[in-house]
C-alpha positions as CSV (number, residue, x, y, z in Angstrom):
1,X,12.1,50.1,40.7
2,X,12.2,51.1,37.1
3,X,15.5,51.5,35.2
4,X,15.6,53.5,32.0
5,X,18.4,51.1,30.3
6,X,19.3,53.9,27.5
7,X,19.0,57.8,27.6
8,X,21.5,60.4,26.2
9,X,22.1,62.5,29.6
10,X,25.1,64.1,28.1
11,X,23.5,65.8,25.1
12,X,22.5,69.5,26.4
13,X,18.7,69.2,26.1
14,X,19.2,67.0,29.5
15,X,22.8,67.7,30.7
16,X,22.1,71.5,31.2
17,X,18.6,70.5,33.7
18,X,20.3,67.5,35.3
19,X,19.3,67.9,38.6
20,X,15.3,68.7,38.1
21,X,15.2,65.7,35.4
22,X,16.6,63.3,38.1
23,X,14.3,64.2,40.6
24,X,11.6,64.0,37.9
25,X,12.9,60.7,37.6
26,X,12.1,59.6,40.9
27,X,9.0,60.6,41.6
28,X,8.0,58.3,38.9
29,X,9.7,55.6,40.6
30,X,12.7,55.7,37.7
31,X,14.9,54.8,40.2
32,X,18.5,54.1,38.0
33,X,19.7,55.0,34.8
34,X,21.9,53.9,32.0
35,X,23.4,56.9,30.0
36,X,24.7,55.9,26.7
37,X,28.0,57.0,25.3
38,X,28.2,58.1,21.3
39,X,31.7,59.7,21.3
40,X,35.1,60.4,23.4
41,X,33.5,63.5,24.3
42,X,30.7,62.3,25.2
43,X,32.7,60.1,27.6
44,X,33.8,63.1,29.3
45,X,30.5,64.1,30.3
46,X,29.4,60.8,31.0
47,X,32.3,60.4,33.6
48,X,30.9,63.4,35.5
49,X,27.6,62.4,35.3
50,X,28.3,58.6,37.0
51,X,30.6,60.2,39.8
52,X,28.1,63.0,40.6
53,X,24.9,60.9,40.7
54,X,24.9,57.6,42.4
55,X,22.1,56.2,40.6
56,X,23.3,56.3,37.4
57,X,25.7,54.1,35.3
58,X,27.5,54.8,32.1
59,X,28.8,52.7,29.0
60,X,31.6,53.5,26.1
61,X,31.3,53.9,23.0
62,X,31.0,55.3,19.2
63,X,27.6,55.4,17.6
64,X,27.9,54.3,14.1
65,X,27.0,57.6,12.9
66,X,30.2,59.1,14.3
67,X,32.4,56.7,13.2
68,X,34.0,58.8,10.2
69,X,35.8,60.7,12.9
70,X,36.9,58.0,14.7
71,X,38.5,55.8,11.9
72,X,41.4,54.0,14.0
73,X,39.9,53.7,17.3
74,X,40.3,49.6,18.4
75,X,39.6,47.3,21.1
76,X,42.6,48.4,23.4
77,X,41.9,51.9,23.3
78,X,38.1,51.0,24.1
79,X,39.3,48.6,26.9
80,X,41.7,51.7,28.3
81,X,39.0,53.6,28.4
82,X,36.3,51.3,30.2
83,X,38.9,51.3,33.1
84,X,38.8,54.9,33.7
85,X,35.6,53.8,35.8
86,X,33.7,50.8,37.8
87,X,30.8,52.5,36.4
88,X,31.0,52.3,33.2
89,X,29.0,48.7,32.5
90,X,28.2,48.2,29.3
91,X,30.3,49.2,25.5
92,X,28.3,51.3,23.1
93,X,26.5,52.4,21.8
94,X,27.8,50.7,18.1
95,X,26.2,48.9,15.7
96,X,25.1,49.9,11.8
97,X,22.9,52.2,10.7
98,X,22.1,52.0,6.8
99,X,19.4,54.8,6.6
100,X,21.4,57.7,7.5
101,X,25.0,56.2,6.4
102,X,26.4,58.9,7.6
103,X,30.0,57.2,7.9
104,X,30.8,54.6,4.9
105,X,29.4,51.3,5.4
106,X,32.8,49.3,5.7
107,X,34.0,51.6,8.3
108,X,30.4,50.8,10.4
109,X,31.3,47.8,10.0
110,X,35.0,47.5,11.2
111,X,34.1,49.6,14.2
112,X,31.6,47.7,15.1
113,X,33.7,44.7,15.7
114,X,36.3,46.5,17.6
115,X,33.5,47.4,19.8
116,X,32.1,43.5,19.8
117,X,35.6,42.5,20.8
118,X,35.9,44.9,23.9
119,X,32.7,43.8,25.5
120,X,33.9,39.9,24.8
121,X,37.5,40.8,26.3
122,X,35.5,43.1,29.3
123,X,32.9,40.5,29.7
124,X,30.2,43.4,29.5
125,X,27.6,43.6,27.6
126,X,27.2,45.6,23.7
127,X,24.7,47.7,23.3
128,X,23.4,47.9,19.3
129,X,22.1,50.3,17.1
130,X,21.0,48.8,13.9
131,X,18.7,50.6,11.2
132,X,17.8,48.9,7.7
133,X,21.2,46.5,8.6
134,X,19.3,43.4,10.2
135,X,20.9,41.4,7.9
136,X,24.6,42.8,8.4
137,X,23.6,43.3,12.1
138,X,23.0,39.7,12.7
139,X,25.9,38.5,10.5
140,X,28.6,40.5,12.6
141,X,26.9,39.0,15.7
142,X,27.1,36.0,14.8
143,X,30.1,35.6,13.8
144,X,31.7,37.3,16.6
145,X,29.9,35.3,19.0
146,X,31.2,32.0,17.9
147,X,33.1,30.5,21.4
148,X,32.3,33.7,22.8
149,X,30.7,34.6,26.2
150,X,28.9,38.2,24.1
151,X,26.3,39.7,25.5
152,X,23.9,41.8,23.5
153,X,21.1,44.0,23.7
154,X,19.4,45.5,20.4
155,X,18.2,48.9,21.9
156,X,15.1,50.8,20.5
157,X,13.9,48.0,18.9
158,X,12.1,48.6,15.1
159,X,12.7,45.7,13.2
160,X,10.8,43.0,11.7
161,X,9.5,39.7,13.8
162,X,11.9,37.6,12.0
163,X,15.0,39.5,13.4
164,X,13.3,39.4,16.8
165,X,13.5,35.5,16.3
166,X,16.5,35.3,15.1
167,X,18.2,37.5,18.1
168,X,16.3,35.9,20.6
169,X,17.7,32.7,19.4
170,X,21.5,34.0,20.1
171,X,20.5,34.7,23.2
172,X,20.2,38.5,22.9
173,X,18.0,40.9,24.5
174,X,15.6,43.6,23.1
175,X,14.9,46.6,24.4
176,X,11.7,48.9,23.5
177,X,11.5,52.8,23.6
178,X,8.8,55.2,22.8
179,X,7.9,54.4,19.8
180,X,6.0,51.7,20.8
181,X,3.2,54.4,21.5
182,X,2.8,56.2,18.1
183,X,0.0,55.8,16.2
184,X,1.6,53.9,13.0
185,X,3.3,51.1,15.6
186,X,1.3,48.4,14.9
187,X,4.0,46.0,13.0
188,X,5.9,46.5,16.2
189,X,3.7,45.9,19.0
190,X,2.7,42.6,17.1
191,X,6.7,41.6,17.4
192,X,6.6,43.1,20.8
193,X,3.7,40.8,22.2
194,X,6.0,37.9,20.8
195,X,9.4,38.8,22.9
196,X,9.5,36.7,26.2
197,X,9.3,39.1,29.1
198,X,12.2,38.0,30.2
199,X,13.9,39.2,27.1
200,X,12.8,42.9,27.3
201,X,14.2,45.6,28.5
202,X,12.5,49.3,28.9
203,X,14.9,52.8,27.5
204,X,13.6,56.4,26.8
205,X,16.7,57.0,24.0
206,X,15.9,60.7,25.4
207,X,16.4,63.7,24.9
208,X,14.4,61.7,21.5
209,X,11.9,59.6,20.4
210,X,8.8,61.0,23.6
211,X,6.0,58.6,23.5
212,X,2.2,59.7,23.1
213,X,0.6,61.8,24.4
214,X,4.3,63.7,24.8
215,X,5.1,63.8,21.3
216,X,7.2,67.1,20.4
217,X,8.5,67.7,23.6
218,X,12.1,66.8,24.7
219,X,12.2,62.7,26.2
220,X,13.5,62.2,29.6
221,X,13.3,59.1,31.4
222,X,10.6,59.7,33.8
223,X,8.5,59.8,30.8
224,X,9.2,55.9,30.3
225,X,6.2,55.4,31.9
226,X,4.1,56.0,29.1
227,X,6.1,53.4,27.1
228,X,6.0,50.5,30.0
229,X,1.6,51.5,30.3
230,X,1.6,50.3,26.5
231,X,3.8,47.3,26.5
232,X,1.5,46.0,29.6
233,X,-1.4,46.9,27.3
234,X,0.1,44.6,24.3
235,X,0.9,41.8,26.7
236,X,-2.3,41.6,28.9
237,X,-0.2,42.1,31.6
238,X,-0.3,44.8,35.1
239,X,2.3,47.5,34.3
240,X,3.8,46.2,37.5
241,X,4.6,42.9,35.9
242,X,6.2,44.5,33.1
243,X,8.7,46.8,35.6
244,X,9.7,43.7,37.7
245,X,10.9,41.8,34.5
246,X,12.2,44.5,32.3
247,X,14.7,45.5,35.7
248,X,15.4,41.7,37.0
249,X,16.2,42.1,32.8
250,X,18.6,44.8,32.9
251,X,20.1,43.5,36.6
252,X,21.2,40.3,35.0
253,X,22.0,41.1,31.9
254,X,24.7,44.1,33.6
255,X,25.4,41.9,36.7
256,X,24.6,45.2,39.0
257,X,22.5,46.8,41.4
């Protein structure tokens, strides 16, 4: 069993070819799926997605990018809207991302918390974005953490091998996408052959980021196979050993399947 823990199946590149990208799925032995929420309408789609295909779960969320148009949104209104379904598992994705800054920095920042308090409240796990923020990132974590029981996962993992340290060391989990195959991803497979197995988790992020030799073409997840081949590569490792730990990984960490 492989589980692609982060995909976009909403967004039209994939929502419009569902059905022939889920059986693409599972022929490559992708056998459940975790699409990721970025706005309320997003949510909408999500929720027909998780009711039509029993495989695959859901979360709730506002990616950081988005946040400008979603200025008051708080915990309650996220915790309303988690109960809408049993399969909705996980809250984001949130987080900060500095390179874009497409909504104001404060405002990142405030949401992100509300988001950080739902999960603590829904005892579910957050799911993080977090570009050129590690600082910031790991601050708000921290702090929200304290007395907590948070549970966090840092998904498509770029940064440097001291915030891989320092996550680890609250107890988070990292998970690694495509980009783990290009050509320039040296830095990164260095950080990667540090993270415990049993810290890792495996995501696509399609309909984005397709790993070598599929580079141009539009991500789905059974093309996560490419990016669990290189992680066993880094690691010394059978590709099998890498499936069994990144989805015993994603099993705990979402206390399903």
């Amino acid at each position: 069993m492989i589980i692609d823990s982060h995909c976009h199946l909403d967004f039209p590149e994939l929502y419009n070819n569902l059905d022939e990208i889920i059986e693409r799925a599972s022929v490559n032995k992708i056998d459940h799926m975790l699409t990721i929420c970025t706005t309320l309408n997003s949510f909408e789609k999500i929720k027909l997605i998780i009711n039509k295909y029993k495989n695959i779960y859901g979360t709730i969320g506002i990616h950081p990018h988005e946040t400008k148009n979603y200025t008051n949104i708080n915990s309650t209104q996220i915790c309303d809207l988690k109960k809408q379904s049993k399969k909705i598992i996980g809250i984001g994705e949130t987080g900060l991302d500095f390179y874009y800054n497409n909504s104001d920095k404060n405002l990142q920042k405030k949401i992100f918390i509300s988001h950080i308090e739902s999960a603590i409240k829904l005892d579910l796990p957050i799911i993080v974005h977090s570009r050129n923020a590690e600082t910031e990132t790991l601050d708000i974590l921290k702090s929200e953490a304290k007395n907590s029981n948070l549970k966090t996962l840092i998904h498509c993992f770029t940064g440097t091998k001291e915030f891989a340290k320092n996550l680890l060391n609250i107890d988070a989990y990292i998970s690694i996408s495509g980009i783990i195959t290009f050509k320039n991803s040296t830095d990164l497979a260095n950080t990667v052959s540090f993270i415990p197995n049993n810290k890792l988790l495996v995501e696509t992020d399609s309909p984005y980021l397709s790993p070598t030799p599929l580079r141009g073409k539009v991500n789905e997840p059974s093309h996560i196979i490419h990016t669990i081949k290189k992680i066993a590569d880094i690691k010394n490792v059978s590709e099998n050993t890498i499936v069994e730990s990144t989805t015993e990984n994603f099993k705990k960490l979402f206390d399903i399947i």
